[in-house]
N, C-alpha and C positions, 0 to 999 in steps of 0.2 A: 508348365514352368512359368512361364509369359504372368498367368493367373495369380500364383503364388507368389511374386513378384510383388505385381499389383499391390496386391493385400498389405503386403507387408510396407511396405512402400506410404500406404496410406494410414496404417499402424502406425508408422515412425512419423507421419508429417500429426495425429493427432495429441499422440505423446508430446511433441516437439509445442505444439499448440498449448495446451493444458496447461505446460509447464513455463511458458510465455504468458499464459494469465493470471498462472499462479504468481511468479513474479510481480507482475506489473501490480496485481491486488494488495500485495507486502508492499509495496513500495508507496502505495494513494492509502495504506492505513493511518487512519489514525488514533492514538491512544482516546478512549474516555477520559474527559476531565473531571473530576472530583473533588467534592471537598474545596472549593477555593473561597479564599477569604479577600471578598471582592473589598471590604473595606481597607484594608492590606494595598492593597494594589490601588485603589484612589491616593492613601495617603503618600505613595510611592511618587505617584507620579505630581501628586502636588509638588512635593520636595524636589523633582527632578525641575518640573516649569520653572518652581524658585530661582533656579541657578543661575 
């Protein structure tokens, strides 16, 4: 019994594990950036210094 116990016990703390760094891995993702129209964003922030 004691053995079976064990096992499971250490079952549940890896499950418990996994899905703690399955978490934490969602949470430090981050999207690819694509596509960005860096000249877009200079003239942004000219306008913005402007101010």
């Amino acid at each position: 019994m004691a053995v079976t116990m064990v096992q499971r016990k250490l079952r549940l703390r890896r499950v418990r594990t996994a899905r703690r760094n399955m978490a934490l891995k969602v949470q430090n993702a981050k999207p690819v950036i694509k596509k960005i129209d860096i000249e877009a964003i200079k003239a942004q922030f000219a306008a913005n210094a402007s101010k």
